[in-house]
N, C-alpha and C positions, 0 to 999 in steps of 0.2 A: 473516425470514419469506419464504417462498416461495411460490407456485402450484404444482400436481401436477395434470396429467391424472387423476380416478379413476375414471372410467369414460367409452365412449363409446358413439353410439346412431347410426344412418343408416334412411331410410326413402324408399323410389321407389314413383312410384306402379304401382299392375298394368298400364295400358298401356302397347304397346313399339309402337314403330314402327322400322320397319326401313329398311334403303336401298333393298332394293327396294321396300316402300312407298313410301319419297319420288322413286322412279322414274318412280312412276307420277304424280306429281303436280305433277311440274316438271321441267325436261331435266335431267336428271343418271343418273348410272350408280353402284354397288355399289363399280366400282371406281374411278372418279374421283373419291369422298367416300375411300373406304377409304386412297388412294395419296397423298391432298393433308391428311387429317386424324385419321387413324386411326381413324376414329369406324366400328361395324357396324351399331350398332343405338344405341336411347335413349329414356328412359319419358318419356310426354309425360300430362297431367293428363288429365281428361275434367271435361263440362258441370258445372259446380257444386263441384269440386275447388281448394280454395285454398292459397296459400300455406301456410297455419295449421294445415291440414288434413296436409299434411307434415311440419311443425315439431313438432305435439303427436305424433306418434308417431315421430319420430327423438329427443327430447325423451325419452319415456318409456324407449325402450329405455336412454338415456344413462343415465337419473337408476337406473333396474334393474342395469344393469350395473358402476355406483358403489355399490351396496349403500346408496343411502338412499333415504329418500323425498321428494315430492312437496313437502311438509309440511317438508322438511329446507332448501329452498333458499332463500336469501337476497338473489338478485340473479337478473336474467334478463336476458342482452344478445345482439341477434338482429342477424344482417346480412344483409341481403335488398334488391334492388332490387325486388322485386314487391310488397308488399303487398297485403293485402285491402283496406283501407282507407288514406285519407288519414289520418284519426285515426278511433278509435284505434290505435295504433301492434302492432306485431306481437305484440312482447313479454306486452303485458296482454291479448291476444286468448288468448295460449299461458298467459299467469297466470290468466284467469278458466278456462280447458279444464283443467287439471291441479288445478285447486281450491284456489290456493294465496291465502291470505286472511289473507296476514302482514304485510300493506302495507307486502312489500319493493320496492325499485327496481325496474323494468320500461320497455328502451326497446328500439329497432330504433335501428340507424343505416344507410347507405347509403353505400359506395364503389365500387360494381358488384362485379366480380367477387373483387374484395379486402375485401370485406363480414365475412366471417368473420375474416380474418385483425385488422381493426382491433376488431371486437367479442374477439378473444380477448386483443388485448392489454390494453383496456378493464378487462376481468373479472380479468386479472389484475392489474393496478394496484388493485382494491377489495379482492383478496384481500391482497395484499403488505403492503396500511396497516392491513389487521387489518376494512375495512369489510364485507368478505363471508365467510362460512365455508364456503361452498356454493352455488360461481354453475355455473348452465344458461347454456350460450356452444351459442349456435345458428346457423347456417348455410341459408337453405332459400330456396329460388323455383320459379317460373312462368312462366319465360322464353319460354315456347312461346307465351304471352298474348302478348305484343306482338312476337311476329317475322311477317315478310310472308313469305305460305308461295311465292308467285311470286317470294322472289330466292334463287336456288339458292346464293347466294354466301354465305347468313344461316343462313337456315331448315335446312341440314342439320347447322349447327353445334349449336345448343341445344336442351337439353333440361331436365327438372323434377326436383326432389328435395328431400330433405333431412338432414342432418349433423348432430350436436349433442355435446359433450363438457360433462361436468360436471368442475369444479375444485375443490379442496376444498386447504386450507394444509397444506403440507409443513416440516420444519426445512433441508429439503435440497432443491435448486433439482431442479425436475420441472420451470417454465417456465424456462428458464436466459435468455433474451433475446427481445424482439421490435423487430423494426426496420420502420418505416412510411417511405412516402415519397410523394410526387405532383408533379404539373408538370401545371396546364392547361395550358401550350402545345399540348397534344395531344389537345384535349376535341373537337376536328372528324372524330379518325379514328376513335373507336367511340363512338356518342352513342346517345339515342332522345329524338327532337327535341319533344317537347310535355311540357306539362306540366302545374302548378293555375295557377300566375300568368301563365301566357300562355291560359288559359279551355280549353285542349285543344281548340283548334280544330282540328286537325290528326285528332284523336281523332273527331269528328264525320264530318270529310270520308272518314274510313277513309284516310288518307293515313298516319299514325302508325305507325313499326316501327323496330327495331337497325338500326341503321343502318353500315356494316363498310369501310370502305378497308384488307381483311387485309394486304397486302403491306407497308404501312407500318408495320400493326400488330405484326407479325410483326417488322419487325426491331427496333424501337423496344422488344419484349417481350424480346426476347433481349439485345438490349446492357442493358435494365435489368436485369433478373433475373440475368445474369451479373455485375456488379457489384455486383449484394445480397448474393448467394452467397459473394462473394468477403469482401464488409464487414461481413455477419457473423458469418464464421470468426476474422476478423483481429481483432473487436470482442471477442470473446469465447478467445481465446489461443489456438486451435484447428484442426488441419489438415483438407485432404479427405479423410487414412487416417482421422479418427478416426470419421468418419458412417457411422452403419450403415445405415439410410435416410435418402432422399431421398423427403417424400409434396408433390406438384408441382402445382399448376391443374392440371387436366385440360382443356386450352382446345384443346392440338393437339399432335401426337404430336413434329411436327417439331419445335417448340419444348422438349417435354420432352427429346427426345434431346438438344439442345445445350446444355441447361444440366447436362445428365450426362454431356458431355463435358466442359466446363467442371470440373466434379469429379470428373474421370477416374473417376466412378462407372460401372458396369456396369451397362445396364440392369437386373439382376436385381436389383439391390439399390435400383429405384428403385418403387414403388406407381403402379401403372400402371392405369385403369380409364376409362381414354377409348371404347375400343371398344364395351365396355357402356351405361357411362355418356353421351357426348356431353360437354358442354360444361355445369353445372350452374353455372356462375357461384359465389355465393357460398357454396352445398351441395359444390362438387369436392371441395376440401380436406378439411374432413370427412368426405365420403362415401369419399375412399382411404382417409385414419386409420382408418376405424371396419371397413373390407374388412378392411385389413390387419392388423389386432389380431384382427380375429374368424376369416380362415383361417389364423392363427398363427404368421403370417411377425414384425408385428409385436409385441417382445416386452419385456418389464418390463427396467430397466434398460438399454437400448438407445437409440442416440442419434440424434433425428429432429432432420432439417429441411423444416420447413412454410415454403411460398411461394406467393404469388399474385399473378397480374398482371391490372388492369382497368380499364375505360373509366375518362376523367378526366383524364390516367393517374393510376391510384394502384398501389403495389403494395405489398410486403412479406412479412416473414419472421418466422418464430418458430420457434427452438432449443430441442429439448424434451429431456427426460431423461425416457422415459416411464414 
C-alpha cells in the first residue's frame, strides 16, 4: 500500500506588501532585497488573521480539489511554527472549523521551515499501515508575527500563508520516499529565542524575533540540501534525467538555483514562487505544489521532488509520483 497526492489546496492572505513598502520602513532598496533574495513582494496577515485562518482555507480547497469531503478525512497533520495557541494544537483548531466530528487523530508538529515536509511524511506512514484513508497534510504560518520589522536582514525575508495536500492510498506508489534529517549543532544560526518554559520574558520586553546569521545559513543549506538531493535519487534507483520537477523551499533564490545546478536541472523545470511568495516557511512547499498543479505546469504521472531546509537545522525530501 501506498500514499498518493489526491488533491491539493494553497491560500495567502489579501495583503501584499511590497519592497518598496519595506523601503520605506527600514534601509533597504527593491533592488538590494530583489538581487540578494529574489523575493518582489509577499502577503503578510492583518490584525486578527491567524494561523488557522489560512490552514482552513488552503485545507478546503485541498479536500475540493481531492473530490471528497470534510466528512471523508481520517487524520489531520499540520506543520507550522506559528500557532494560535499553545494548546490546542493547530490540527483540532482546523478539525473543529471543517466540522469534522469523527474523533480522527489531529496534531501540529514543529520543525520550522521543514514543518510540512515531516508532517507529509507522518501522514504518510498512517496511510501506508492501512491507519488513514484520507489524511489533510497541511503546511501554514504567521511568520510576519514574530519578525523584527527594524532588521532589514529578517523582516524582508518572510512572509504568511498556507498549503495543504490531501492523501488518500494508492496500489501504486504516488509517495515513492521521504527522507528527514537534523543536527542541533546549528540551532544558534536561525532560532527565535523565547519560548513557554523560559515564561517569554523576552516576549514582554518586546525583545523577541527570527533571529538569522544568513551567510552561514546559506551555506550550511546548500551543502545539505545538495546531499539530500543526491541521497534521495541514489535511495530510490534513480537519476537527475529522470525528475521532471524540482518543487524547493522557497527561502531564497540563490539557494534554489544551486541545488538546480546540483541536478543539472534548468530552471524551468524547477517551481519557482519566491518572488511572489517571500519565504512562507512551512506553507513554501505546498504553496509551489499547489501553483504548480493549478497553472498546469505540474502534471499527473510526473515525477516531483519536494524539499525543505529549516531552523534547528532540520531538513528534508519527499519523491512523489504525482
Amino acid at each position: 500500500m501506498y500514499s498518493r497526492i489526491a488533491g491539493t489546496g494553497s491560500y495567502l492572505p489579501e495583503k501584499v506588501l511590497t519592497n518598496a513598502d519595506l523601503a520605506r520602513m527600514v534601509d533597504t532598496s527593491d533592488e538590494w532585497i530583489r538581487s540578494r533574495t529574489g523575493i518582489e513582494r509577499r502577503h503578510v496577515v492583518v490584525e486578527g488573521e491567524t494561523t488557522t485562518d489560512l490552514a482552513e482555507q488552503a485545507a478546503r480547497r485541498a479536500i475540493q480539489a481531492a473530490g471528497v469531503t470534510a466528512a471523508d478525512i481520517d487524520l489531520i497533520c499540520v506543520g507550522t511554527t506559528t500557532p494560535d495557541l499553545v494548546f490546542p494544537n493547530v490540527g483540532t483548531l482546523i478539525q473543529e472549523r471543517l466540522g469534522i466530528h469523527n474523533s480522527c487523530p489531529a496534531f501540529s508538529l514543529e520543525a520550522a521551515c521543514t514543518s510540512f515536509m515531516y508532517a507529509l511524511s507522518v501522514a504518510d506512514k498512517f496511510v501506508r499501515l492501512g491507519e488513514a484513508k484520507c489524511a489533510l497534510v497541511v503546511g501554514a504560518e504567521t511568520l510576519t508575527r514574530i519578525v523584527d520589522w527594524t532588521d532589514r536582514g529578517t523582516c524582508v525575508l518572510f512572509a504568511d500563508g498556507a498549503g495543504a495536500v490531501v492523501l488518500k492510498p494508492s496500489e501504486e506508489p504516488g509517495i515513492i520516499s521521504t527522507r528527514l534529517h537534523s543536527d542541533g549543532r546549528y540551532k544558534d544560526l536561525l532560532m527565535y529565542p523565547d519560548g513557554v518554559s523560559k515564561g517569554f520574558h523576552l516576549v514582554r520586553e518586546g525583545a523577541a524575533a527570527v533571529q538569522m546569521k544568513g551567510n552561514e545559513v546559506y551555506k550550511v543549506a546548500v551543502n545539505t540540501l545538495g546531499q539530500l538531493v543526491t541521497e534521495t535519487l541514489n535511495a530510490n534507483g534513480l537519476s537527475k534525467t529522470d525528475l521532471d520537477w524540482l518543487i524547493p523551499h522557497q527561502a531564497n533564490i540563490r539557494i534554489i538555483e544551486a541545488i538546480a545546478r546540483r541536478l543539472e536541472l534548468p530552471m524551468e523545470r524547477v517551481i519557482v514562487t519566491i518572488a511572489d511568495h517571500g519565504n512562507t516557511s512551512a506553507a513554501s512547499v505546498p504553496l509551489a505544489l499547489d501553483t504548480g498543479v493549478r497553472d498546469g505546469r505540474v502534471k499527473r504521472g510526473q515525477l516531483l521532488l519536494l524539499e525543505a531546509f529549516g531552523g534547528g537545522f532540520t531538513w528534508g525530501s519527499a519523491l512523489v509520483r504525482y
